[in-house]
MDTraj code that builds the backbone (N, CA, C; nanometers):
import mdtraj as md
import numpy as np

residues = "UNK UNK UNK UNK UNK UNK UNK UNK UNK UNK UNK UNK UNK UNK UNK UNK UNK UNK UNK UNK UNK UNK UNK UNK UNK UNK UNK UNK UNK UNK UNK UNK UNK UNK UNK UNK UNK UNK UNK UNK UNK UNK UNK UNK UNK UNK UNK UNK UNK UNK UNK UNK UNK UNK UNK UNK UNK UNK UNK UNK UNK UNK UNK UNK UNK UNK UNK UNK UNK UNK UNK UNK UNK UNK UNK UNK UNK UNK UNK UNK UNK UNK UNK UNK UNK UNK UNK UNK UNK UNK UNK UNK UNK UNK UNK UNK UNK UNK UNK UNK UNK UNK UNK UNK UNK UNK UNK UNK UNK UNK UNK UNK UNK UNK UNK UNK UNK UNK UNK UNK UNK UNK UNK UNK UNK UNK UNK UNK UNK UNK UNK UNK UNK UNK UNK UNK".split()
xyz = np.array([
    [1.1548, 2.3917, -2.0830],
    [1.0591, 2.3154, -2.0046],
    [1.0433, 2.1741, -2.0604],
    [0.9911, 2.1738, -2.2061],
    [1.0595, 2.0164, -2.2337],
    [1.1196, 1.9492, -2.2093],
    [1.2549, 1.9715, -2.2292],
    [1.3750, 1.8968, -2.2049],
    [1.3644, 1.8191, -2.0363],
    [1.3228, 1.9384, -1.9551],
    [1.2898, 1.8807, -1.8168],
    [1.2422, 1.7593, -1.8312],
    [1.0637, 1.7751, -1.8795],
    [1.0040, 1.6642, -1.8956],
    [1.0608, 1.5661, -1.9534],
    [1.1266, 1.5775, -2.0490],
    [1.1911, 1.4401, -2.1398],
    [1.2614, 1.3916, -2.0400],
    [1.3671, 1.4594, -1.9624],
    [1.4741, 1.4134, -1.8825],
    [1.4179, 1.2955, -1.7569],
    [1.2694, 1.3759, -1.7291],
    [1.2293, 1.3560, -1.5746],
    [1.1763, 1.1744, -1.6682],
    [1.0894, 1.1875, -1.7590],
    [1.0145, 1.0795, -1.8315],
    [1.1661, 0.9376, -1.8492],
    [1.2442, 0.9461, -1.9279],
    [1.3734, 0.9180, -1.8896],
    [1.3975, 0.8124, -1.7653],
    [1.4241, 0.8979, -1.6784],
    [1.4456, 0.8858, -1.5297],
    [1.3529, 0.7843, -1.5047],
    [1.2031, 0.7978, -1.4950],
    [1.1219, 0.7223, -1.4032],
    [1.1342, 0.6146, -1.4763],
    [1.1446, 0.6048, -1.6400],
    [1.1278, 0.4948, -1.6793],
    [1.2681, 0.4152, -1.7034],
    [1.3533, 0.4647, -1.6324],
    [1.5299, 0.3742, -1.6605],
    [1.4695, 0.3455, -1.5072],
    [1.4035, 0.4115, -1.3556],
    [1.3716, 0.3317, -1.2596],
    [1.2931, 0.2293, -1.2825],
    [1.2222, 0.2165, -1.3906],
    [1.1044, 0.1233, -1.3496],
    [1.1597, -0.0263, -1.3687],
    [1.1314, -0.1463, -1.2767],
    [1.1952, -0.2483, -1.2705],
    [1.1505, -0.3877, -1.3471],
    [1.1890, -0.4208, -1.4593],
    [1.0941, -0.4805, -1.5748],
    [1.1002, -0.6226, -1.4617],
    [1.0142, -0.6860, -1.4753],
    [1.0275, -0.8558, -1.4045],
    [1.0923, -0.9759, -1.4711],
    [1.2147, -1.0230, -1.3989],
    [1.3054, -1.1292, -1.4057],
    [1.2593, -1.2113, -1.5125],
    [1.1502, -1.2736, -1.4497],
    [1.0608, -1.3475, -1.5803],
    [0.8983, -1.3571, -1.5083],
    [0.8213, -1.4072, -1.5898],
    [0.6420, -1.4214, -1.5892],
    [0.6960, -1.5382, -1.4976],
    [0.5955, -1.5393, -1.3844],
    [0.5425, -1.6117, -1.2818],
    [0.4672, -1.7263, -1.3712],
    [0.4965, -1.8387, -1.3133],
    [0.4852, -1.9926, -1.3419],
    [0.3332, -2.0336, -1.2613],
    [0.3392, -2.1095, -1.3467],
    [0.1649, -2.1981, -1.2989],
    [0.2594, -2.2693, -1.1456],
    [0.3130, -2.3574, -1.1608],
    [0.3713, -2.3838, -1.0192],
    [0.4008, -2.3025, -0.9373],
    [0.5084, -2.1900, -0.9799],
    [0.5022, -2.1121, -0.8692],
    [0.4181, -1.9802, -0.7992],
    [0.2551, -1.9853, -0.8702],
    [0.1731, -1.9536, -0.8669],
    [0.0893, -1.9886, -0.7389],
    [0.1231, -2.1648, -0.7384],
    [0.0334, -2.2193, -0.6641],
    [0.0511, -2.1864, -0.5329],
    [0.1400, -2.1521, -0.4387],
    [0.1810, -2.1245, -0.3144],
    [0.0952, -1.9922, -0.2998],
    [0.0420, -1.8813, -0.3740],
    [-0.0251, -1.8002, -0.3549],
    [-0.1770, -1.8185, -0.3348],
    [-0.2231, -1.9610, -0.4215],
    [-0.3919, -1.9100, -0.3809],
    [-0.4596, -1.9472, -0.2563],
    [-0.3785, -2.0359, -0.1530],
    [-0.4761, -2.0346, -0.0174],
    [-0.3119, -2.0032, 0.0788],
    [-0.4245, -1.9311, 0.1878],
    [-0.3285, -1.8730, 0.2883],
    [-0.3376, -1.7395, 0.3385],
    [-0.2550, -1.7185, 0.4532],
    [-0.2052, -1.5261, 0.4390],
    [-0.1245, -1.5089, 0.4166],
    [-0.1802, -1.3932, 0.3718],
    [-0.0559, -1.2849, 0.3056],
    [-0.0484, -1.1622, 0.3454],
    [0.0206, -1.0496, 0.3033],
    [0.0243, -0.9086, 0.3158],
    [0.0406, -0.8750, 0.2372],
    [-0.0315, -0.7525, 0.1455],
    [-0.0504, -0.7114, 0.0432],
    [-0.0023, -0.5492, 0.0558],
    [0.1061, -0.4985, -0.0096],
    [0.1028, -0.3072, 0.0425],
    [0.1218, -0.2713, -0.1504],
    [0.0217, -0.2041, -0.1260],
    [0.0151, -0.1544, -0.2437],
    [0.1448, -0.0175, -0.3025],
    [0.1561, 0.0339, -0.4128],
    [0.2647, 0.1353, -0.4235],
    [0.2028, 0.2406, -0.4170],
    [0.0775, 0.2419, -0.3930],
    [0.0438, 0.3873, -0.4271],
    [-0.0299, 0.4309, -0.2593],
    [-0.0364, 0.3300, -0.1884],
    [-0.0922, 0.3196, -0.0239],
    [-0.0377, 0.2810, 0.0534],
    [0.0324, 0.3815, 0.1722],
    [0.0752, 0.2825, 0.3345],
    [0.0211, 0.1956, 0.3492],
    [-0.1168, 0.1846, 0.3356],
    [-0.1883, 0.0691, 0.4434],
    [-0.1641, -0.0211, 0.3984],
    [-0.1356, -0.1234, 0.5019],
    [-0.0216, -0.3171, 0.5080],
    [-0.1996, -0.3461, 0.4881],
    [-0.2561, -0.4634, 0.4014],
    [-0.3831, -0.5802, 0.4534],
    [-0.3457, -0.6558, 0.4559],
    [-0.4124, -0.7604, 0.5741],
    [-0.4075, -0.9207, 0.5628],
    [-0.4497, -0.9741, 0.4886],
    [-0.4491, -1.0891, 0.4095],
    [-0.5359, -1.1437, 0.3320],
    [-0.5308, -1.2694, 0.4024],
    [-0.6547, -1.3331, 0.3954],
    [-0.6925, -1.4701, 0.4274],
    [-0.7590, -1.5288, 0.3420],
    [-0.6877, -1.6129, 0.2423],
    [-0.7698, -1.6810, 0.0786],
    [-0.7152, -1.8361, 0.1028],
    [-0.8745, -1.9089, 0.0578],
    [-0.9509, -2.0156, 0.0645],
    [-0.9942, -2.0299, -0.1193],
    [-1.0503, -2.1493, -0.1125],
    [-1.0466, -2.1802, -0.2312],
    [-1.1719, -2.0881, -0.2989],
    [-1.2513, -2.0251, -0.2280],
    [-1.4038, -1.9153, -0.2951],
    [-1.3443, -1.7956, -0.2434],
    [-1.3059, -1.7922, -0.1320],
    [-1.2940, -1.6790, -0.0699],
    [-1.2035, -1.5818, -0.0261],
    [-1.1757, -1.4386, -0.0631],
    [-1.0693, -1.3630, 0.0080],
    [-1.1093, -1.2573, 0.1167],
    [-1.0304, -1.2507, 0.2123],
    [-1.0823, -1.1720, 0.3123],
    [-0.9682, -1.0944, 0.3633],
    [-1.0237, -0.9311, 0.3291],
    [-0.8755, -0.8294, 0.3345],
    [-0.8833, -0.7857, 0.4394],
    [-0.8084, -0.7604, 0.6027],
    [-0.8463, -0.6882, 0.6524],
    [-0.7359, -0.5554, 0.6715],
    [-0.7928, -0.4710, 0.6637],
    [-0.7510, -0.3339, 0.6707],
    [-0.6690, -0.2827, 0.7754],
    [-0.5597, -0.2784, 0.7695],
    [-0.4699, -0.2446, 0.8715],
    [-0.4583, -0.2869, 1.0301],
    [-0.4773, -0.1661, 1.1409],
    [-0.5036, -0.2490, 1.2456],
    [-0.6413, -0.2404, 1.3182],
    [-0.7248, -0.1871, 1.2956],
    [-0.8774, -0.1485, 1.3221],
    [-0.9875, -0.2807, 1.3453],
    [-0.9696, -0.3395, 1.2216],
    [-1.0557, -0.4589, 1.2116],
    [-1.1602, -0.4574, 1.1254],
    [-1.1285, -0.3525, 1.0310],
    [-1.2597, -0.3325, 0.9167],
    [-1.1751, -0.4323, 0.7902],
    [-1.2452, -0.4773, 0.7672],
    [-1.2638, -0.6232, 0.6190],
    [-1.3186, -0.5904, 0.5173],
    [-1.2806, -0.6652, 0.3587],
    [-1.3902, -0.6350, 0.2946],
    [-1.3711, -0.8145, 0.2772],
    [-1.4903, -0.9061, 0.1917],
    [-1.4676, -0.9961, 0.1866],
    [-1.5021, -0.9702, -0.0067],
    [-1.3982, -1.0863, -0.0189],
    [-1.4255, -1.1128, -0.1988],
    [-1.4685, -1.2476, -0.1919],
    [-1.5437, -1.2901, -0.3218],
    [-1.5314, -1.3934, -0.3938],
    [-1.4323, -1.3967, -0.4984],
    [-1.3356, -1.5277, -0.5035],
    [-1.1828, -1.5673, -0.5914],
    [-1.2549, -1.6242, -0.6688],
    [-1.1746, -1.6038, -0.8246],
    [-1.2043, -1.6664, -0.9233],
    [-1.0780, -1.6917, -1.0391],
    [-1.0140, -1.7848, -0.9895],
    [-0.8954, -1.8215, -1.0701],
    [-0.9153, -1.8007, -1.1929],
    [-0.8805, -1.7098, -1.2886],
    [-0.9215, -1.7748, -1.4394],
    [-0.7899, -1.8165, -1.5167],
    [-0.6907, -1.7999, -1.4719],
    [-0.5948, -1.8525, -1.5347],
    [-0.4620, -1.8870, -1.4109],
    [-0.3666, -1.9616, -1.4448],
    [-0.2886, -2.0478, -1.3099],
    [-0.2492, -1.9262, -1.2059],
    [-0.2188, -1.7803, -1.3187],
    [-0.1304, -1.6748, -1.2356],
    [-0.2435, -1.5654, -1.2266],
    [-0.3635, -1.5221, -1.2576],
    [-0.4178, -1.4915, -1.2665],
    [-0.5990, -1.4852, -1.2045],
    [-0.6209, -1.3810, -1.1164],
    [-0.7618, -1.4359, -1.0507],
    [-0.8479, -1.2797, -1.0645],
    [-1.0096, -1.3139, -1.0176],
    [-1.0779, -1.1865, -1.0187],
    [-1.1571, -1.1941, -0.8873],
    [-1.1898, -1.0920, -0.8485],
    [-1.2369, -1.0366, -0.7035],
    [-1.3537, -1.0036, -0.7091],
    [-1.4959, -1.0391, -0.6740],
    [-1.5899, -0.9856, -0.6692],
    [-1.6294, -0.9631, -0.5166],
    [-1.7238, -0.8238, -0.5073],
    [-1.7308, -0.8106, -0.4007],
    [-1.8379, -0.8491, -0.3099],
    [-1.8180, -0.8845, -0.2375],
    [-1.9259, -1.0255, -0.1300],
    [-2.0199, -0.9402, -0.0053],
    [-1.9177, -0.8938, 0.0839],
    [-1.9322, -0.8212, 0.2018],
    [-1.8556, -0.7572, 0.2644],
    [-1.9114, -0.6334, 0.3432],
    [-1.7851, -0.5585, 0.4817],
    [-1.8352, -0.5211, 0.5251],
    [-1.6449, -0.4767, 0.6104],
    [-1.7535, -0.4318, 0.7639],
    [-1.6255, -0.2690, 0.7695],
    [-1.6644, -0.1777, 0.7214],
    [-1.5753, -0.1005, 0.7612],
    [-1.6371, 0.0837, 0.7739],
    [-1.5380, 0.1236, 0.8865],
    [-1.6027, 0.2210, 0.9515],
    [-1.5726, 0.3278, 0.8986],
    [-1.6661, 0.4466, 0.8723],
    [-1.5974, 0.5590, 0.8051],
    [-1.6947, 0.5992, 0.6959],
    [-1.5900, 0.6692, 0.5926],
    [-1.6023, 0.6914, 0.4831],
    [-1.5670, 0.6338, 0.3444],
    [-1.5009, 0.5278, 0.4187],
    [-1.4212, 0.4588, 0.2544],
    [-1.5056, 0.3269, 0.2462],
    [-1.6470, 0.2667, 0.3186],
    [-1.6784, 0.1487, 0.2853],
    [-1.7234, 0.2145, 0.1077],
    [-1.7292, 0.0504, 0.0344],
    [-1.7937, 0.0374, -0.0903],
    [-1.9342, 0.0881, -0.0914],
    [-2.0160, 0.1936, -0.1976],
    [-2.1043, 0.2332, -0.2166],
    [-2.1896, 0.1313, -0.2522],
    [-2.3476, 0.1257, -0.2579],
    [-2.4373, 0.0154, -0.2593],
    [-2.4269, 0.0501, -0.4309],
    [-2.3985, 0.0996, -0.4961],
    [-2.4071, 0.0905, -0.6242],
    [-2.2746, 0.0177, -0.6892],
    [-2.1676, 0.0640, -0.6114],
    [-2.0226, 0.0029, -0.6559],
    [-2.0338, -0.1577, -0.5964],
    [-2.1292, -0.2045, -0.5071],
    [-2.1108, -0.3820, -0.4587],
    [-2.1408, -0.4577, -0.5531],
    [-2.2695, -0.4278, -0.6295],
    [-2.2765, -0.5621, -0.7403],
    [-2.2147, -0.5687, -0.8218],
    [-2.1284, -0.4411, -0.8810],
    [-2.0631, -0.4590, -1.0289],
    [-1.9025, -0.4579, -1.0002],
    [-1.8354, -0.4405, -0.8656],
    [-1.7501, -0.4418, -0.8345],
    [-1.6324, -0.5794, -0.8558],
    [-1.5603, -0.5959, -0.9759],
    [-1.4712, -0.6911, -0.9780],
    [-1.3151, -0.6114, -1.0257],
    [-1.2244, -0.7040, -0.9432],
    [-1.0818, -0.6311, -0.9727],
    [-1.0228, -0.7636, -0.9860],
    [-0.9502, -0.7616, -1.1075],
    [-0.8638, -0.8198, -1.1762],
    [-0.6915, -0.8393, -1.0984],
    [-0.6379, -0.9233, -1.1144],
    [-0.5078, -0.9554, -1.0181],
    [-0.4251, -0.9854, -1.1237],
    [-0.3131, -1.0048, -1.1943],
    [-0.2368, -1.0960, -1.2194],
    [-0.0674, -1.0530, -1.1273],
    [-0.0626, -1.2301, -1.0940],
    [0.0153, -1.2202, -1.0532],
    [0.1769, -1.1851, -1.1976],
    [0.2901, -1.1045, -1.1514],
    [0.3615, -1.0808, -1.2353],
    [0.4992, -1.1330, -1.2636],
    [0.5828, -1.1910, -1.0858],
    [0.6666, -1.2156, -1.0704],
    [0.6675, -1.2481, -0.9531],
    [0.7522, -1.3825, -0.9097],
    [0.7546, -1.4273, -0.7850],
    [0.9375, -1.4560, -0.7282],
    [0.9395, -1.3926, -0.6660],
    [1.0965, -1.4331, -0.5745],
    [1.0630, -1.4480, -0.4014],
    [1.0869, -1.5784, -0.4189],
    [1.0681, -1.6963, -0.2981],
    [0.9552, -1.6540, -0.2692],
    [0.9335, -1.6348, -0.1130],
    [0.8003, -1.5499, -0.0679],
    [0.7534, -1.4589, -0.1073],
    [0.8114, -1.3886, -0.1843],
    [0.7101, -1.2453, -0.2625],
    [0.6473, -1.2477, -0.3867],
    [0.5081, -1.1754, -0.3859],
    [0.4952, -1.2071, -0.5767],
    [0.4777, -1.0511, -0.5739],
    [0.4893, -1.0214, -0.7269],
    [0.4796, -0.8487, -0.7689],
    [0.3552, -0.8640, -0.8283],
    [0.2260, -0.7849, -0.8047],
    [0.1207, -0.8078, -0.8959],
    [0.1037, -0.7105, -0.9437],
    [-0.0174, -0.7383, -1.0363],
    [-0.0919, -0.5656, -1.1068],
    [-0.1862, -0.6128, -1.0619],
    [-0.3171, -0.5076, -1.0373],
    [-0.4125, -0.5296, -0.9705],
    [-0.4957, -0.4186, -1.0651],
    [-0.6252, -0.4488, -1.1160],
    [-0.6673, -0.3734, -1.2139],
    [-0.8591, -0.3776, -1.1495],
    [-0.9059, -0.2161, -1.1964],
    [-1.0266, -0.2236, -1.1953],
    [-1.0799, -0.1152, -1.2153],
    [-1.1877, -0.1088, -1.3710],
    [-1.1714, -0.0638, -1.4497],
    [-1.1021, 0.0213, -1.5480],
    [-1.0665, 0.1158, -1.5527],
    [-0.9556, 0.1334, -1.6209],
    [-0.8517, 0.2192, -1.5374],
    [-0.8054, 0.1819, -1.4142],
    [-0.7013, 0.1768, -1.3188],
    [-0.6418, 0.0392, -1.2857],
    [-0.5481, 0.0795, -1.2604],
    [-0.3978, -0.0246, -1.2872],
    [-0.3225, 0.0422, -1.1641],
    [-0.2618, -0.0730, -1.0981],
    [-0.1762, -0.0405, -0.9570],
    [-0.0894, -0.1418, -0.9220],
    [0.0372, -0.1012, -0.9588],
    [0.0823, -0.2189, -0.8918],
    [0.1222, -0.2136, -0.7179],
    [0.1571, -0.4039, -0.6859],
    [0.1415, -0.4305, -0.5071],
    [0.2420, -0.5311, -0.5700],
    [0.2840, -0.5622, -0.3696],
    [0.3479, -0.6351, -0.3452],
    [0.2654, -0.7313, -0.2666],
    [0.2846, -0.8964, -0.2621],
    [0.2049, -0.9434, -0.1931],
    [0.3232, -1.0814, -0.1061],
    [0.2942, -1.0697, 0.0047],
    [0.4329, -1.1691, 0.0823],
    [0.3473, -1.2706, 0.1561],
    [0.4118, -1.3668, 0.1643],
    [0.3194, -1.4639, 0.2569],
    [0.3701, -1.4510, 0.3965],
    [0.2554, -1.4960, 0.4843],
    [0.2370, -1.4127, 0.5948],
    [0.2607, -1.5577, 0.6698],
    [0.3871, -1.4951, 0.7824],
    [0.5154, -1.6229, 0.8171],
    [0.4993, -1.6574, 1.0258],
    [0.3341, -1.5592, 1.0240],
    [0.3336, -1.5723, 1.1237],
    [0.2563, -1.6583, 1.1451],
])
top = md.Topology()
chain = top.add_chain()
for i, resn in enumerate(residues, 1):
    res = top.add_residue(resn, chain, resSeq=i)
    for name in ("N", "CA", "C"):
        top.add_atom(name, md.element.get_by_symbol(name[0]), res)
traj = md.Trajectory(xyz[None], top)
């Protein structure tokens, strides 16, 4: 049964795809205002993003539920998300206890042309996404 595991451990980590090189303060900059599409690896769901120099605004697939952030660059490749407002239907809006303390960490990791690879962090979960600029 070991050996499995060693083999399988192995495997995922000869897949995992180290990045070309760290994303540049210049080529950083094409990411902080605009849209984009963001698909995470661990979720189908495609969001829009619409980011302004305070503000990000995700919307959720094709429905029309949003959440809105406040952006906070803290470093050229690097920003944090606090959570502002939404509007979404269901069961998955943010809890009134999770809105005030709610911030998620971004760094961007790697950029080829239109795409950047990020990690996206909040509290001690880690996920990486893909984020493309949005060409429509």
């Amino acid at each position: 049964m070991m050996k499995y595991l060693f083999f399988i451990g192995i495997l995922f980590s000869s897949c995992q795809q180290a990045p070309e090189h760290k994303a540049t303060k210049t080529e950083c900059e094409k990411f902080k205002k605009g849209k984009f599409l963001y698909k995470s690896n661990a979720y189908p769901t495609v969001y829009r993003i619409e980011r302004n120099d305070t503000v990000q605004k995700e919307i959720i697939g094709k429905n029309g539920d949003f959440i809105n952030f406040n952006i906070n660059w803290t470093a050229p490749c690097t920003y944090e998300l606090t959570f502002l407002d939404q509007h979404i239907s269901g069961s998955d809006s943010v809890s009134e206890s999770d809105k005030k303390t709610m911030k998620v960490q971004v760094e961007i990791l790697e950029i080829r042309n239109d795409t950047c690879f990020v990690m996206t962090g909040s509290g001690d979960r880690s996920l990486p996404g893909i984020v493309y600029i949005d060409k429509k």
